[in-house]
N, CA, C and O of each residue as an XYZ file, in Angstrom:
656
protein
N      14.373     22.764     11.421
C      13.616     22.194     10.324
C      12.520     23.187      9.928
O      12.153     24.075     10.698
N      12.092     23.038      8.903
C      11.304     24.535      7.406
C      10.101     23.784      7.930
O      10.344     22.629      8.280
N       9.156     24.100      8.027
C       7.524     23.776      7.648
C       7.218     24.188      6.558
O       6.090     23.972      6.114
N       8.294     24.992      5.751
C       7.598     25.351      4.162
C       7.840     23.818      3.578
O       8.428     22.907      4.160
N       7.291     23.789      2.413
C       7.316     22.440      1.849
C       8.134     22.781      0.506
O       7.946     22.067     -0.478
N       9.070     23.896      0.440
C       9.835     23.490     -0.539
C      11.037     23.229      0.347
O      11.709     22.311     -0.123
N      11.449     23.642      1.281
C      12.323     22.891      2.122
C      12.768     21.578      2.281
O      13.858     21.168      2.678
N      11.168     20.611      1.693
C      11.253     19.487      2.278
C      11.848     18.553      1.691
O      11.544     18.186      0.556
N      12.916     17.968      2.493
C      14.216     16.829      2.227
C      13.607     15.617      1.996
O      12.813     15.533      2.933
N      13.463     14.397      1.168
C      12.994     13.638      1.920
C      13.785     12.524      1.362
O      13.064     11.646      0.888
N      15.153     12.277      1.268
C      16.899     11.799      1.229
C      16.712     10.616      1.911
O      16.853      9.561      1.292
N      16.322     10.608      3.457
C      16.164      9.479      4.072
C      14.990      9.124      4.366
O      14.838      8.623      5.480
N      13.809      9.270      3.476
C      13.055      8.871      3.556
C      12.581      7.567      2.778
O      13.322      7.387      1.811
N      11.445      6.455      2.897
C      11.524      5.277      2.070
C      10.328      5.440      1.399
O       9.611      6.370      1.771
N       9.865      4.559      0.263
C       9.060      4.913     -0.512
C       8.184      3.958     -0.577
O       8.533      3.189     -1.472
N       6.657      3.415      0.210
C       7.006      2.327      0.275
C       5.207      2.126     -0.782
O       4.621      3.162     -1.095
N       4.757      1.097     -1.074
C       3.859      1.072     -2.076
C       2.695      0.400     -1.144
O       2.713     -0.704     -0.600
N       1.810      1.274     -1.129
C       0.465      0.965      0.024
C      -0.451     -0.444     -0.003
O      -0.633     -1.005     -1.084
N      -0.737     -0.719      0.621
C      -0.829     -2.217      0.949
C      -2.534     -2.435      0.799
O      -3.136     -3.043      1.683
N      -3.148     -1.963     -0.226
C      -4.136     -2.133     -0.502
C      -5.425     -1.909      0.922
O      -5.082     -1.653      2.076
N      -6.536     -2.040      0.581
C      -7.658     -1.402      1.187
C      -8.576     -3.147      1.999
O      -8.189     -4.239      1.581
N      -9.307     -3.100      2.706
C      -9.995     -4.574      3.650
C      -9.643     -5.515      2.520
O      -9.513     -4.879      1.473
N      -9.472     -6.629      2.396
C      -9.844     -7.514      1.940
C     -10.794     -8.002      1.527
O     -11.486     -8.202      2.525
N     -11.515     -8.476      0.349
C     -12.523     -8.374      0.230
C     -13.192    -10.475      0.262
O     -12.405    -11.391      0.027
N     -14.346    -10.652      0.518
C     -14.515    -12.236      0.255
C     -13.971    -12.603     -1.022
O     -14.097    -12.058     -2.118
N     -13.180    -13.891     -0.583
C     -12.416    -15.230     -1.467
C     -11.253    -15.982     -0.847
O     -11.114    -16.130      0.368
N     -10.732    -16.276     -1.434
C      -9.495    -16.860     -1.026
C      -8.041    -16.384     -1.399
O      -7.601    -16.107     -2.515
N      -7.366    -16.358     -0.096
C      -5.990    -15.056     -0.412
C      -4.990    -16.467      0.044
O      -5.192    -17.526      0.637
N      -3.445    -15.568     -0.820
C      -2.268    -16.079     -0.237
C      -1.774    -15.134      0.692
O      -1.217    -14.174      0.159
N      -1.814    -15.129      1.844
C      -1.357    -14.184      3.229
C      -0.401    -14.583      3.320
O      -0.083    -15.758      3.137
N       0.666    -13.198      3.794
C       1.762    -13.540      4.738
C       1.246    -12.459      6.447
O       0.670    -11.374      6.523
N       1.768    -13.367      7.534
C       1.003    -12.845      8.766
C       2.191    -11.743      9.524
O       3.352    -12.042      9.243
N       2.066    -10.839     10.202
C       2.338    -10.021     10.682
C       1.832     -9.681     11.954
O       0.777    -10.070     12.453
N       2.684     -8.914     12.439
C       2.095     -7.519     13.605
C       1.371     -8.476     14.861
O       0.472     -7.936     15.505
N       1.818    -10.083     15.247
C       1.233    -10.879     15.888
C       1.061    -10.202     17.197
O       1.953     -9.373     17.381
N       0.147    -10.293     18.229
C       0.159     -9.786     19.456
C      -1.152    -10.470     20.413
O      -1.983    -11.260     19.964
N      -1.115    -10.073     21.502
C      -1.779    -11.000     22.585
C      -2.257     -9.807     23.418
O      -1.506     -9.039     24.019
N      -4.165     -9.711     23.368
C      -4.116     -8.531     23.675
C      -5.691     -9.755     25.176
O      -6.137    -10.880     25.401
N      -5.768     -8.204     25.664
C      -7.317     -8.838     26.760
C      -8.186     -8.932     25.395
O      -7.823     -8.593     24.268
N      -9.124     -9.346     25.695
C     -10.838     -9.491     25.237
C     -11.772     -9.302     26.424
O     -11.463     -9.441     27.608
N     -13.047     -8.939     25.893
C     -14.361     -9.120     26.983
C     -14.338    -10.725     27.372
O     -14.812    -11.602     26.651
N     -13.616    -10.974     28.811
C     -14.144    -12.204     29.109
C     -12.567    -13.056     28.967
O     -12.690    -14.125     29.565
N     -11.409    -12.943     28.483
C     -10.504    -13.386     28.118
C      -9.473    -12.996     27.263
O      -9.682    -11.959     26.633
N      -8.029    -13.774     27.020
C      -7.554    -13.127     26.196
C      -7.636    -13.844     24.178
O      -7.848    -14.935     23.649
N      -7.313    -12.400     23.693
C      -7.010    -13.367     22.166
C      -5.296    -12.925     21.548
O      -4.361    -12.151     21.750
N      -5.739    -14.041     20.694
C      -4.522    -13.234     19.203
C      -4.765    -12.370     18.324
O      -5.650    -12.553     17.487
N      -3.987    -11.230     18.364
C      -4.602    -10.486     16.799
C      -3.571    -10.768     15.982
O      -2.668    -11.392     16.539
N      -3.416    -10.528     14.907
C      -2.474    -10.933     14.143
C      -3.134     -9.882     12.528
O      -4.256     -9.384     12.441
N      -2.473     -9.842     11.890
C      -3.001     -8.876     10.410
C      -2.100    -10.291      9.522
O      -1.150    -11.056      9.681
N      -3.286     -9.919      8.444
C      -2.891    -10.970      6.899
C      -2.669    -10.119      5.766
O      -3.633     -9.399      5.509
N      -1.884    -10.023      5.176
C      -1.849     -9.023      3.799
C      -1.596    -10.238      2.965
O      -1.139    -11.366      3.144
N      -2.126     -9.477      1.895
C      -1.868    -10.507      1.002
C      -0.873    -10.090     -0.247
O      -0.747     -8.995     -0.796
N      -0.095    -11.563     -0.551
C       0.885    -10.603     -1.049
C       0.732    -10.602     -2.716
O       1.497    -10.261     -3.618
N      -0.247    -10.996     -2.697
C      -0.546     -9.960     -4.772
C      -0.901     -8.565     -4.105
O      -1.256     -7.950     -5.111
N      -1.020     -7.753     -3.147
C      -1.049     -6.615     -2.840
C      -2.612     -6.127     -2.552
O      -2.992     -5.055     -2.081
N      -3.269     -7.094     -2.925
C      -5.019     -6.612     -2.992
C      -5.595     -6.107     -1.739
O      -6.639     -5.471     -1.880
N      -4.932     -6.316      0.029
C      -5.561     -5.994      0.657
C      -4.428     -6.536      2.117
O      -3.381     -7.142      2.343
N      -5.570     -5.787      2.814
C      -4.971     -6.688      4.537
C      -6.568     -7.033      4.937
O      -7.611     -6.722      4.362
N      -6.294     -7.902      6.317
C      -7.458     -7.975      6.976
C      -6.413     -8.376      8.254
O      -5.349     -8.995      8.282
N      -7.335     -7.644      9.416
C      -6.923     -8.329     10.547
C      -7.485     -9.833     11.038
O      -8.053    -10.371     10.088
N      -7.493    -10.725     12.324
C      -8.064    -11.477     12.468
C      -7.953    -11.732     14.253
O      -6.836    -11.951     14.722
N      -8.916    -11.695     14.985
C      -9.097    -11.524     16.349
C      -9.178    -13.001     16.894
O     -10.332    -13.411     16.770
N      -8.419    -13.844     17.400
C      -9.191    -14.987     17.607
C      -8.373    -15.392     18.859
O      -7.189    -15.474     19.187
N     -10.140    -15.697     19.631
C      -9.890    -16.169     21.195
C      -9.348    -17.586     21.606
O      -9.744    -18.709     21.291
N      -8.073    -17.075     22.598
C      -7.961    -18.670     23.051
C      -7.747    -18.919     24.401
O      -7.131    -19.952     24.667
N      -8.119    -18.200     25.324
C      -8.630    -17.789     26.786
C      -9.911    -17.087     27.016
O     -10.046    -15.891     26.759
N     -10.860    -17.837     27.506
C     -11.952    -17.194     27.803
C     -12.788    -17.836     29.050
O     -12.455    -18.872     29.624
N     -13.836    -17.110     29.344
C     -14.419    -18.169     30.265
C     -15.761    -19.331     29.267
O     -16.461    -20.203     29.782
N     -15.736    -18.982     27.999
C     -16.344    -19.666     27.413
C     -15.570    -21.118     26.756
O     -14.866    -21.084     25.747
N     -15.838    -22.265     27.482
C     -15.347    -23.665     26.416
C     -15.343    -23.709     25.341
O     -14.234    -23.817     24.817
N     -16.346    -23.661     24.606
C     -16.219    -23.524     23.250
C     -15.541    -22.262     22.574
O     -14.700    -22.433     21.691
N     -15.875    -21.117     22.952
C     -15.210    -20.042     21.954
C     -13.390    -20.488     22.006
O     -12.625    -20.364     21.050
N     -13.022    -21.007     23.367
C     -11.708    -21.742     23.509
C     -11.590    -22.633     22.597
O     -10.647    -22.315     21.872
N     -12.144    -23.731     22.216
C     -12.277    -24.527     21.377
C     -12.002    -24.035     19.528
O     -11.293    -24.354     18.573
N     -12.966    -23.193     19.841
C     -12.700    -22.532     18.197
C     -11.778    -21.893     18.061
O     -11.209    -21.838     16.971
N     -11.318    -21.155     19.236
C     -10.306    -20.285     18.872
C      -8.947    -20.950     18.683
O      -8.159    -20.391     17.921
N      -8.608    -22.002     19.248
C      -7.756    -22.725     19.491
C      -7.598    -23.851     17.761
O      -6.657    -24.174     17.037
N      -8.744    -24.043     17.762
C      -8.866    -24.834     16.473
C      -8.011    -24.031     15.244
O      -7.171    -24.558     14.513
N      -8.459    -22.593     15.213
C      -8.167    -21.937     14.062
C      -7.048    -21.786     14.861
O      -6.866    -22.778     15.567
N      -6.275    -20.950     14.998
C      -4.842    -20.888     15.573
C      -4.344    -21.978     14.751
O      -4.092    -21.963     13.546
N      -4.218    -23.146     15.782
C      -3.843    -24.255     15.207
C      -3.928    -24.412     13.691
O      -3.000    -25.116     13.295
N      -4.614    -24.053     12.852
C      -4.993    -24.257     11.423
C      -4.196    -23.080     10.574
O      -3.824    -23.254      9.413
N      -3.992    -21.886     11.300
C      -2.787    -20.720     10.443
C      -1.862    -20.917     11.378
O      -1.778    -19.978     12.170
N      -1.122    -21.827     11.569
C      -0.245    -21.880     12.564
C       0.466    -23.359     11.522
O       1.588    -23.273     11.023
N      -0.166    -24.259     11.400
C      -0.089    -25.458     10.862
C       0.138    -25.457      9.056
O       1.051    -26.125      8.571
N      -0.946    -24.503      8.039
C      -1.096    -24.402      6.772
C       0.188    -22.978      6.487
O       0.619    -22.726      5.362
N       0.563    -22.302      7.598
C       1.659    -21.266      7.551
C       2.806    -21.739      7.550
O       3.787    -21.197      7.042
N       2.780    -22.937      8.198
C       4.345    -23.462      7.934
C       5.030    -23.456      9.498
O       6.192    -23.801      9.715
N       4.003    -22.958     10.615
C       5.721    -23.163     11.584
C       6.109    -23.921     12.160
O       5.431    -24.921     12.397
N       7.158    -23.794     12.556
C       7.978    -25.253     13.010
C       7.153    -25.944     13.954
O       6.873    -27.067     13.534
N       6.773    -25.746     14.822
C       5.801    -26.321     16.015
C       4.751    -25.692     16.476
O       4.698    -24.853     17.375
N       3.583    -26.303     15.564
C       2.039    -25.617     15.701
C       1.544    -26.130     17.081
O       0.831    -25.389     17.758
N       1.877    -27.322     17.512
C       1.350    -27.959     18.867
C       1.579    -27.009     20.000
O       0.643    -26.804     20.773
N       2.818    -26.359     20.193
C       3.492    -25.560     20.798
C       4.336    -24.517     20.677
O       5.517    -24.673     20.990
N       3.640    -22.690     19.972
C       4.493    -22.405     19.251
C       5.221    -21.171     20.398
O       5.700    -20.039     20.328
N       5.021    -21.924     21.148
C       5.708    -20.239     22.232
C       5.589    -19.098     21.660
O       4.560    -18.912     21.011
N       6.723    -17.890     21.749
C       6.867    -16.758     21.620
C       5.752    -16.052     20.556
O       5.718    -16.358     19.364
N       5.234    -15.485     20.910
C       3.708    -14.661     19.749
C       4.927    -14.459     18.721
O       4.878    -15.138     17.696
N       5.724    -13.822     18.850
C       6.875    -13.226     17.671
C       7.213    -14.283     16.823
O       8.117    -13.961     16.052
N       6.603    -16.028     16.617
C       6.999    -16.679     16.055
C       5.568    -16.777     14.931
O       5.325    -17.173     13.791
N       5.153    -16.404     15.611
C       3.742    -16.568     14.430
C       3.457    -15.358     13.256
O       2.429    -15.174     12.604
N       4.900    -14.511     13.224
C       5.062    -13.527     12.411
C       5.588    -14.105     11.298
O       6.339    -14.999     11.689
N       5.576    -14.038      9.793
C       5.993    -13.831      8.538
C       5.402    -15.530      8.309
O       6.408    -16.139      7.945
N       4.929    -15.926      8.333
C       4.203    -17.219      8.007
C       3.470    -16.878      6.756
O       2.645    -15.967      6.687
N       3.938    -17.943      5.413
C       2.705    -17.809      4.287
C       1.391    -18.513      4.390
O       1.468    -19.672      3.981
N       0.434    -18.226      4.734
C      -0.913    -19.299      4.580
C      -1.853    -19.138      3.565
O      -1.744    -18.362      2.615
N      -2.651    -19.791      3.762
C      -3.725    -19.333      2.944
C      -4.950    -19.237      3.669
O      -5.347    -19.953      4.588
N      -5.579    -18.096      3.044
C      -6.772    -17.606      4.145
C      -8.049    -17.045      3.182
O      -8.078    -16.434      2.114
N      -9.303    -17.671      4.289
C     -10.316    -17.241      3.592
C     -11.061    -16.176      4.405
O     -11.098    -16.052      5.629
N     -11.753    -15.300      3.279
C     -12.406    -14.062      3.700
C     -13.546    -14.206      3.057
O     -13.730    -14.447      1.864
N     -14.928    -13.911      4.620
C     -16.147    -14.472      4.184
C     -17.069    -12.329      4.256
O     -16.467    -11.263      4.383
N     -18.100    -12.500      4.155
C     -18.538    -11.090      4.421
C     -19.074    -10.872      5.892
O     -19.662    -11.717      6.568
N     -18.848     -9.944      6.156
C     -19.734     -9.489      7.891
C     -20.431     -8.433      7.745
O     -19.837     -7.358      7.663
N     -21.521     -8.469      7.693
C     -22.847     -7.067      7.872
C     -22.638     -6.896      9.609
O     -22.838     -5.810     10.154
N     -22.354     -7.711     10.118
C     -22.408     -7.522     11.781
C     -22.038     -5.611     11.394
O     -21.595     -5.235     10.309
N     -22.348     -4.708     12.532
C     -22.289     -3.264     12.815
C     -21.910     -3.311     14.051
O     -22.619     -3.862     14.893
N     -20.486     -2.625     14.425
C     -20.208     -2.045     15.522
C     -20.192     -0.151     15.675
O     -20.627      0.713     14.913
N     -19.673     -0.085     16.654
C     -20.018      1.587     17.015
C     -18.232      1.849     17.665
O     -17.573      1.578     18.669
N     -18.065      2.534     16.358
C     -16.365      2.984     16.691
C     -15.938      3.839     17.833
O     -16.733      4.283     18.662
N     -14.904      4.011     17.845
C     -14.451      5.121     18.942
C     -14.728      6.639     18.992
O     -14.464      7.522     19.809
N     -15.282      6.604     17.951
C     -15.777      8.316     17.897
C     -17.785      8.617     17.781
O     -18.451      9.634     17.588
N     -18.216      6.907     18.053
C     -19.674      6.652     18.529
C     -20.607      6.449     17.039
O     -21.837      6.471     17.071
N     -19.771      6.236     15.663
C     -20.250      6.347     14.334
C     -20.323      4.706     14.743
O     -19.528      4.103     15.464
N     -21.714      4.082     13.953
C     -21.796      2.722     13.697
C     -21.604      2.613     12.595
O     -22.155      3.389     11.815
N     -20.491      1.300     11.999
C     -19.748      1.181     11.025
C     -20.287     -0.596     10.734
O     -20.802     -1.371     11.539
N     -19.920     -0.814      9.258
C     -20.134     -2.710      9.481
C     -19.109     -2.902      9.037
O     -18.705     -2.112      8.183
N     -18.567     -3.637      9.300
C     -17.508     -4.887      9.276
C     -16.671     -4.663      7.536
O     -15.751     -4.083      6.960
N     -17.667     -5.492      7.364
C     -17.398     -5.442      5.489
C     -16.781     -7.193      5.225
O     -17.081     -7.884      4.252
N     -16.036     -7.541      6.166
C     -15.313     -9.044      6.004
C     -14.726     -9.232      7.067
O     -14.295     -8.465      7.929
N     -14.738    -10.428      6.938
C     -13.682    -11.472      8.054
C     -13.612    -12.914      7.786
O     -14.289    -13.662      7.081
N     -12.223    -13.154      8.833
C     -11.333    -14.049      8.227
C     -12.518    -15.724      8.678
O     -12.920    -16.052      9.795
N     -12.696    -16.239      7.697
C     -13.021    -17.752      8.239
C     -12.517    -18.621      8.720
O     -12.907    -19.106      9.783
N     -11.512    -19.044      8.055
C     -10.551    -19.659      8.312
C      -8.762    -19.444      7.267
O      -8.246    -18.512      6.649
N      -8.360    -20.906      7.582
C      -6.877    -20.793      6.926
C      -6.666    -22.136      6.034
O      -7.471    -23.053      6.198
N      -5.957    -22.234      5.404
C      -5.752    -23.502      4.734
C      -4.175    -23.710      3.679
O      -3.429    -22.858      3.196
N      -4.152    -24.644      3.649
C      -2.912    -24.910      2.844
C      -2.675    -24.236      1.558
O      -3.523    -24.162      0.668
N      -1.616    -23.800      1.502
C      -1.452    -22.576      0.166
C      -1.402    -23.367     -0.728
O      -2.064    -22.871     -1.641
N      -0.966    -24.433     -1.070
C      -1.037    -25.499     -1.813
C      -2.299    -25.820     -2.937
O      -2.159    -26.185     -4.104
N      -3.852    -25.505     -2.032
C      -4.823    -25.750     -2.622
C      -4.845    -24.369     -3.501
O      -5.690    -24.458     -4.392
N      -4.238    -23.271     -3.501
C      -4.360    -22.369     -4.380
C      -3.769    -22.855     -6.239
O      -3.858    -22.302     -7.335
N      -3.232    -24.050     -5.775
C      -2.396    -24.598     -7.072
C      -1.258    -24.431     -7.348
O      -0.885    -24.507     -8.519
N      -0.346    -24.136     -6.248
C       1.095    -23.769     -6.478
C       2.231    -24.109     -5.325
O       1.788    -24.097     -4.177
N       3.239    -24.326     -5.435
C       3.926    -23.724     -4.195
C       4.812    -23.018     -3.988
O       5.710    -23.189     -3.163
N       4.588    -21.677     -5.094
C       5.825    -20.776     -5.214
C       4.664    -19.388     -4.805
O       3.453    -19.342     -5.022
N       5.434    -18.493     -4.243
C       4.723    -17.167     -3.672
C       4.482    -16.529     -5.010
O       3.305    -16.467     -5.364
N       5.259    -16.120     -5.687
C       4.702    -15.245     -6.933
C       3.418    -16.111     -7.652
O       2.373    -15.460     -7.657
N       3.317    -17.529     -8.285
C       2.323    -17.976     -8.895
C       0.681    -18.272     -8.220
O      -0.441    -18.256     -8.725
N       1.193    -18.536     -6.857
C       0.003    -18.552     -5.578
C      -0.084    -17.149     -5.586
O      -1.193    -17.021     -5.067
N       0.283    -16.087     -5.796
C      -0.334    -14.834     -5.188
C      -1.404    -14.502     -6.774
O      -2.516    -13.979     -6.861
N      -0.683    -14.944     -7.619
C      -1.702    -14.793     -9.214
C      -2.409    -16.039     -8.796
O      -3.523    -15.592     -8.524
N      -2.437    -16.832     -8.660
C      -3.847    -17.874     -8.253
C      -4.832    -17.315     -7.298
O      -6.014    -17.362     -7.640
N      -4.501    -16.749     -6.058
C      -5.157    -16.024     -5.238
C      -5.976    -15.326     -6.029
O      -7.174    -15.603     -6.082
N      -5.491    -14.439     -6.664
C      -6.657    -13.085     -7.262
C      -7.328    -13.684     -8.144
O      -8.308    -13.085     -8.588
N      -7.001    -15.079     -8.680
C      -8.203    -15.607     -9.799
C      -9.106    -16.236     -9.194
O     -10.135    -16.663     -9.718
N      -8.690    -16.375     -7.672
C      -9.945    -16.919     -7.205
C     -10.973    -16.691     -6.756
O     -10.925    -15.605     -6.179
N     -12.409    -17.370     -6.672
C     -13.770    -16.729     -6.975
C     -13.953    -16.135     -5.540
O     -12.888    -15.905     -4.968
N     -15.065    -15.850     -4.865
C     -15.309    -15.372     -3.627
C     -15.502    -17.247     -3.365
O     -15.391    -18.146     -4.198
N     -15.862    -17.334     -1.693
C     -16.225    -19.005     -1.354
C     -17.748    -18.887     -1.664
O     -18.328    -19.927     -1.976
N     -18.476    -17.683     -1.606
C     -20.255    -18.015     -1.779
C     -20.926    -17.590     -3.039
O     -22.131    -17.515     -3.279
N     -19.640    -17.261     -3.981
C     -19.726    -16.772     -5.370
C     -20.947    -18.058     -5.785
O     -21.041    -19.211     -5.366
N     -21.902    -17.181     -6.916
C     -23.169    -17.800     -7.641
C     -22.341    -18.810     -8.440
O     -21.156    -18.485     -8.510
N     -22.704    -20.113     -9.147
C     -22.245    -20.557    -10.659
C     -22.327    -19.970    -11.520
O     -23.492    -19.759    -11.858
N     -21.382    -19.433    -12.281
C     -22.134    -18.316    -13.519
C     -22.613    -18.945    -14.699
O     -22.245    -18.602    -15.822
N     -23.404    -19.835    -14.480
C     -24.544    -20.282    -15.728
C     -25.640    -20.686    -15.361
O     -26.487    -21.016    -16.191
């Protein structure tokens, strides 16, 4: 294989159209992905990523449901249950396999985070957003993916001013 770049074949390659930049605060139609079960400080969580599919963005979403804390169990468990339930899968009470909580449509809200962490290369960075919660795609006004994903983007942020 050439390292020149007129060499370069790219026959079997796919073309694929980039999946937009964080998510920004409002309300999205998500489909969920990339589900996984990782440690946490103190316990384990779910990560899971939301893209949304008018294309505007992804956001990940970290949420604990083993810890030594009761309550963060509590919450974490609550929300689960709530994109687990407004996503559609067959058995939110009990959904076994993490691999089942993949391709689910929900609806999800994105609030802002100033919180600042300190990345892996020691730069402190902020957040920019995160996920609040989830809710029935339904309340977007639709129940077809193409017209919910154009309802999504008309919708306001959740702490948007009244504009009058």
């Amino acid at each position: 294989m050439s390292a020149n770049i007129a060499d370069l074949d790219l026959s079997g390659s796919e073309a694929k159209a980039a999946r937009g930049g964080l998510l920004k605060p409002g309300r999205y139609l998500c489909r969920t992905s990339d589900a996984k079960v990782k440690p946490c400080s103190g316990g384990m969580q779910l990560n899971w990523t939301l893209t949304a599919v008018d294309g505007s963005g992804v956001i990940q979403d970290f949420i604990i449901y083993h810890h030594t804390s009761a309550e963060a169990v509590r919450i974490g468990k609550d929300k689960i249950k709530a994109g687990l339930t407004f996503g559609g899968h067959p058995n939110p009470n009990k959904p076994g396999n993490v691999n089942t909580y993949n391709d689910l449509l929900v609806g999800v809200t994105v609030v802002a985070d100033d919180n600042t962490y300190v990345d892996k290369n020691g730069v402190t960075r902020t957040r920019g957003s995160q996920v609040q919660g989830y809710f029935d795609p339904k309340e977007l006004g639709t129940t077809t993916i193409g017209a919910a994903a154009g309802a999504a983007r008309r919708a306001p942020a959740v702490d948007d001013e009244i504009p009058f």
